[in-house]
C-alpha positions in Angstrom: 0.0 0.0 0.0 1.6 3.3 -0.9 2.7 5.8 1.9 -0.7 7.9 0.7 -2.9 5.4 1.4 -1.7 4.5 4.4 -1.9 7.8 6.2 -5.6 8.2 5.2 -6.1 4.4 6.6 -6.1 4.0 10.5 -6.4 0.2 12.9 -8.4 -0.8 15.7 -7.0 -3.3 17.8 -7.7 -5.6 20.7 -4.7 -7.7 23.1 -5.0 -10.1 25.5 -1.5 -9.4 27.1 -1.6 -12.5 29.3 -1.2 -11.7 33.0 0.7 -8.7 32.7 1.6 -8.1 36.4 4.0 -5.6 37.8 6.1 -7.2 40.4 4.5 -5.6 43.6 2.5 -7.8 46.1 -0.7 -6.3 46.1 -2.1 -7.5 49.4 -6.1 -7.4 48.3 -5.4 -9.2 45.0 -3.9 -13.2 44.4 -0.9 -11.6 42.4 1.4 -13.5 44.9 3.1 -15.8 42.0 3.7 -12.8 40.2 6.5 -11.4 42.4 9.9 -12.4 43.2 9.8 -14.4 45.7 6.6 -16.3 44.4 6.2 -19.6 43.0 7.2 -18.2 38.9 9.9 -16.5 40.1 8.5 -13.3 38.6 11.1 -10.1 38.8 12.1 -6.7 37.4 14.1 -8.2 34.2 11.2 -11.0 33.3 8.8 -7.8 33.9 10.2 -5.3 31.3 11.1 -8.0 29.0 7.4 -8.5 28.8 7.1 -5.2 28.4 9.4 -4.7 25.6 7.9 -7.9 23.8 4.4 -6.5 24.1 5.2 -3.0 23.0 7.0 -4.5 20.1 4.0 -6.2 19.0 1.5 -3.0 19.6 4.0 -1.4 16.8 3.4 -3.6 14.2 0.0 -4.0 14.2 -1.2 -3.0 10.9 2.1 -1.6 9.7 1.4 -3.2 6.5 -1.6 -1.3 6.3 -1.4 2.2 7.9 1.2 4.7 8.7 0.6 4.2 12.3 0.3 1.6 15.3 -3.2 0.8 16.6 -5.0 4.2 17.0 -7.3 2.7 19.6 -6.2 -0.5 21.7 -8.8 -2.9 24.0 -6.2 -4.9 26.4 -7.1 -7.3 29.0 -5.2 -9.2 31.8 -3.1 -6.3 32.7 -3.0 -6.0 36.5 -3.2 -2.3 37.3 -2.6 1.6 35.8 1.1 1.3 36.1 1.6 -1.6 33.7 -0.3 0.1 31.1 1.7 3.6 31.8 4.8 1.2 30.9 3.5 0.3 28.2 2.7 3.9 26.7 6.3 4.6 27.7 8.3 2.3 26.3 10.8 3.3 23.7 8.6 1.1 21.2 5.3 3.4 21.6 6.2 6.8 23.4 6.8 8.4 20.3 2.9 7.7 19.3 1.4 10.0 22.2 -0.8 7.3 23.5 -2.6 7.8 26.5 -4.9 5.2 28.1 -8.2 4.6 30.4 -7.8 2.0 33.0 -10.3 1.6 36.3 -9.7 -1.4 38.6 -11.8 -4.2 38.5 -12.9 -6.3 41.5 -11.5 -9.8 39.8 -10.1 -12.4 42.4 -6.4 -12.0 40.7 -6.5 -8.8 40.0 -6.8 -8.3 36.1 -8.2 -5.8 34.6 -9.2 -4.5 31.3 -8.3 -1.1 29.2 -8.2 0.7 26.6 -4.7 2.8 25.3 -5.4 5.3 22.5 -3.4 8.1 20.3 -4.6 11.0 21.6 -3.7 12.1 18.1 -6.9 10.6 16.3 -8.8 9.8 19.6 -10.2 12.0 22.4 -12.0 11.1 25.2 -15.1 12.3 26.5 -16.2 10.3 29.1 -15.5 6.7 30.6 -17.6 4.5 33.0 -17.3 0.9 34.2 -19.9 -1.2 34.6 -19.5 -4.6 37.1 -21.3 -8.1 36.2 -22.4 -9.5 39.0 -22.4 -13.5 39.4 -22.8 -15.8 41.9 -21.1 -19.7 42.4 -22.6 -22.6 42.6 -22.6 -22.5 46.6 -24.2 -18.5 46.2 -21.4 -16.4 46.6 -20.7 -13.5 45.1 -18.0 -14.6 41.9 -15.8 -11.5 41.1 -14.9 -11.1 37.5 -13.9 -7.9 35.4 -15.7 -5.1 34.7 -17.0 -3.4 31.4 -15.3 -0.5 30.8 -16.8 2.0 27.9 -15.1 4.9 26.6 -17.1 7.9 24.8 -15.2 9.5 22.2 -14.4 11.2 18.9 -12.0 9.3 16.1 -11.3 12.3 14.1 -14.0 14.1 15.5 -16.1 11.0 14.8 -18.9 10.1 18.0 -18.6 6.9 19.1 -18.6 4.4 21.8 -15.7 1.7 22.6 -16.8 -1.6 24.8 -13.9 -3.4 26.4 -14.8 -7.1 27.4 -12.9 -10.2 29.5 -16.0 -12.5 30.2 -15.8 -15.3 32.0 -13.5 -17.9 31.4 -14.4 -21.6 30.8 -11.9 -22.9 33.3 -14.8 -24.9 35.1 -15.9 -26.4 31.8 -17.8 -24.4 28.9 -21.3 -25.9 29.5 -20.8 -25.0 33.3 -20.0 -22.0 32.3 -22.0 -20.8 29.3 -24.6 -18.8 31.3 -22.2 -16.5 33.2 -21.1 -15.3 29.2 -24.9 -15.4 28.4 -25.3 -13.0 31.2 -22.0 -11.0 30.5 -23.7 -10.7 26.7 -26.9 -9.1 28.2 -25.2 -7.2 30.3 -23.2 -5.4 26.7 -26.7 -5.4 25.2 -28.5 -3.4 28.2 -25.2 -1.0 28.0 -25.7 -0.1 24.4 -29.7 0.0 24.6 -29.0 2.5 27.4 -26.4 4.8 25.1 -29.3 4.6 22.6 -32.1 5.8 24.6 -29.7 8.9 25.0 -28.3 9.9 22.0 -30.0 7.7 19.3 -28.1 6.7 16.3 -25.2 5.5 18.6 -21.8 3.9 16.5 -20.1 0.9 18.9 -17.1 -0.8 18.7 -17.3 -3.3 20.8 -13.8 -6.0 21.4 -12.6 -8.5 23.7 -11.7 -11.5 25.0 -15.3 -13.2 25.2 -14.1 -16.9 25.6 -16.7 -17.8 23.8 -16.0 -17.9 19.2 -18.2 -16.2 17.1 -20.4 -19.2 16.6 -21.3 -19.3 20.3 -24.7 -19.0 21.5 -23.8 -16.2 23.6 -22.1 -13.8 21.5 -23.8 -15.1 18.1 -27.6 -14.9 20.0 -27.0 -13.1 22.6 -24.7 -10.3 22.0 -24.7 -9.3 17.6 -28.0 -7.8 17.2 -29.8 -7.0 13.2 -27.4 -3.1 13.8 -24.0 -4.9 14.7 -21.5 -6.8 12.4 -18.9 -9.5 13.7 -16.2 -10.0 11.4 -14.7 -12.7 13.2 -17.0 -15.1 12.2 -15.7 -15.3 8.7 -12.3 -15.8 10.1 -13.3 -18.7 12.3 -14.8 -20.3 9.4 -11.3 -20.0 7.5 -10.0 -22.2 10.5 -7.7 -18.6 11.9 -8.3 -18.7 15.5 -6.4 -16.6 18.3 -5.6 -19.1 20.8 -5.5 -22.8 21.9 -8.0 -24.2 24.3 -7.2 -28.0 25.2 -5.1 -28.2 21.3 -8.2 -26.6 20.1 -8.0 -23.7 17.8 -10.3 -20.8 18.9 -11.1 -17.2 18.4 -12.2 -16.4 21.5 -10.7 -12.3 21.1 -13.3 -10.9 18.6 -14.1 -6.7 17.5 -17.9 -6.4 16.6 -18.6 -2.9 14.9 -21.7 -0.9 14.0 -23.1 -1.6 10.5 -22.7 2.0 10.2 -19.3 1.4 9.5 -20.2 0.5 5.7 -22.0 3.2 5.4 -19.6 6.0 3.5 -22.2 8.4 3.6 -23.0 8.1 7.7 -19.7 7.1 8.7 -16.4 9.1 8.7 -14.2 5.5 9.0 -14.9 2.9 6.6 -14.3 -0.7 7.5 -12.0 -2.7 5.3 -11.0 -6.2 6.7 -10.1 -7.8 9.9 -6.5 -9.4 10.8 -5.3 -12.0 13.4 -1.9 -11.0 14.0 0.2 -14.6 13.6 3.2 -14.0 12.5 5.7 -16.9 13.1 7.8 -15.0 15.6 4.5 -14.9 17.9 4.4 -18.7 17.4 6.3 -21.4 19.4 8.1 -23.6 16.8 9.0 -26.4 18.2 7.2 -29.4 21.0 3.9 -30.1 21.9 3.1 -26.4 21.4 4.3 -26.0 18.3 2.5 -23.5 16.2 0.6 -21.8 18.7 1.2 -18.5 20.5 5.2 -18.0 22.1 3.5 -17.5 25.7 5.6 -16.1 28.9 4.7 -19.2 30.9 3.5 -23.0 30.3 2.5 -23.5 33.7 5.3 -22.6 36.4 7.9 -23.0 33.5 9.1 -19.3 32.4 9.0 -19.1 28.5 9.9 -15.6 27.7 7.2 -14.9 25.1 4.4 -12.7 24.2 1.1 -14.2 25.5 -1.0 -17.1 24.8 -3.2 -15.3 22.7 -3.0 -13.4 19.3 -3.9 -10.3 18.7 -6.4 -9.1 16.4 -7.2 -5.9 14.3 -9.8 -4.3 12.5 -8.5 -1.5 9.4 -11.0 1.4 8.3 -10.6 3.6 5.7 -10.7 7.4 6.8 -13.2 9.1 3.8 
């Protein structure tokens, strides 16, 4: 793509960083393996390593495509503000003036979800956070992470980002399917909200939904007749994100607005949407061969990236 092109054409992007923790014991959280004198051994040189692995990813996203690094990027799994300051600072990104929106959530560990942006392209108006609230099979109160939505303009363009990290499927994915169901309403009631408001609403909704495109709760329960997912296409290529039991899946998805086609509504056109897999991001060798170069397999330090892939979405800029 010439140099032209590129500047008029901007990326949206979406990272699961995979339990990017600082390495300070954070006495309300289970963060306790993730300093140095717990069980992964996890210290100031693993920490910016990470770091510097990360960051170098964030830069190539979509270099292929636009003149510029993500302009807007969802992460999830990062533990507090600080990591994601790192992140903005790091010699990979600082020159790219991104700032970020980060609120703690009340998960067990400790994770959290948030978004970095280019205050370049992207200003923020307002941000909330909005808690799901689930309960165990004994009734207790089972803390996950938050939804966090950011109100903004993307080149003076009004619109609304959802960051997700449903539920996970660690206690089995029928066990678990109607805590993502819920999670899925819980976007839905969101956005019907934002619409009651200001109407004609444009979302950009992204995350880590543990669930593929396919699955009941983000295929029924989450992409209405307005919203577009496409992920789905993706998964039906066989691309998937990350490995679930030697499965492929494609659990980190961005869903858009339909608006988005729309040249004469929309500002930002959509254009495709990317799994980042390049074979550096890969392991290339044993019984994980091919799948994402992750920082741990179990309490075994790795030195890589994360176990999931990140994905992107490019728009056109009319």
């Amino acid at each position: 793509m010439s140099r032209s092109k590129r500047k008029n054409t901007i990326t949206v992007a979406f990272y699961n960083v995979e339990n990017l923790f600082d390495t300070v014991n954070n006495p309300l959280t289970a963060d306790n393996d993730y300093t140095p004198l717990g069980k992964l051994k996890w210290n100031a040189k693993r920490y910016q390593h990470k770091i510097k692995k990360i960051t170098s990813v964030i830069s190539q996203m979509g270099e292929n495509e636009s003149a510029f690094p993500p302009v807007i990027l969802g992460l999830v799994e990062v533990e507090n503000a600080k990591v994601v300051k790192d992140l903005t600072r790091h010699k990979n990104l600082s020159k790219f003036n991104y700032s970020y929106v980060h609120y703690d959530s009340p998960d067990e560990r400790g994770i959290d979800v948030a978004l970095m942006y280019n205050k370049d392209f992207f200003e923020v108006i307002s941000s909330d956070t909005h808690s799901l609230y689930l309960t165990d099979d004994n009734g207790e109160v089972d803390y996950t992470r938050d939804l966090l939505v950011v109100k903004g303009k993307l080149n003076g363009e009004l619109l609304h980002v959802l960051v997700n990290h449903w539920p996970s499927r660690r206690d089995g994915d029928k066990e678990t399917k109607k805590k993502r169901i819920k999670a899925a309403k819980q976007v839905q009631h969101v956005m019907n909200d934002i619409k009651a408001k200001e109407g004609n609403a444009k979302f950009i909704i992204m995350g880590d939904f543990n669930d593929d495109p396919t699955s009941d709760s983000v295929k029924n329960f989450l992409v209405s007749d307005d919203l577009y997912n496409p992920m789905k296409s993706l998964l039906e290529k066989g691309e998937g994100t990350s490995t679930y039991y030697k499965e492929w899946h494609l659990f980190d998805q961005i869903i858009f607005s339909r608006d988005f086609f729309d040249t004469e509504r929309s500002t930002h056109t959509f254009l495709k949407a990317t799994i980042l897999q390049k074979d550096w991001l890969r392991f290339h060798k044993g019984k994980f061969k091919d799948s994402p170069f992750r920082t741990y397999i179990g309490p075994w330090y790795q030195g890589g990236y994360s176990d999931h892939f990140p994905v992107y979405l490019t728009f056109g800029k009319g």
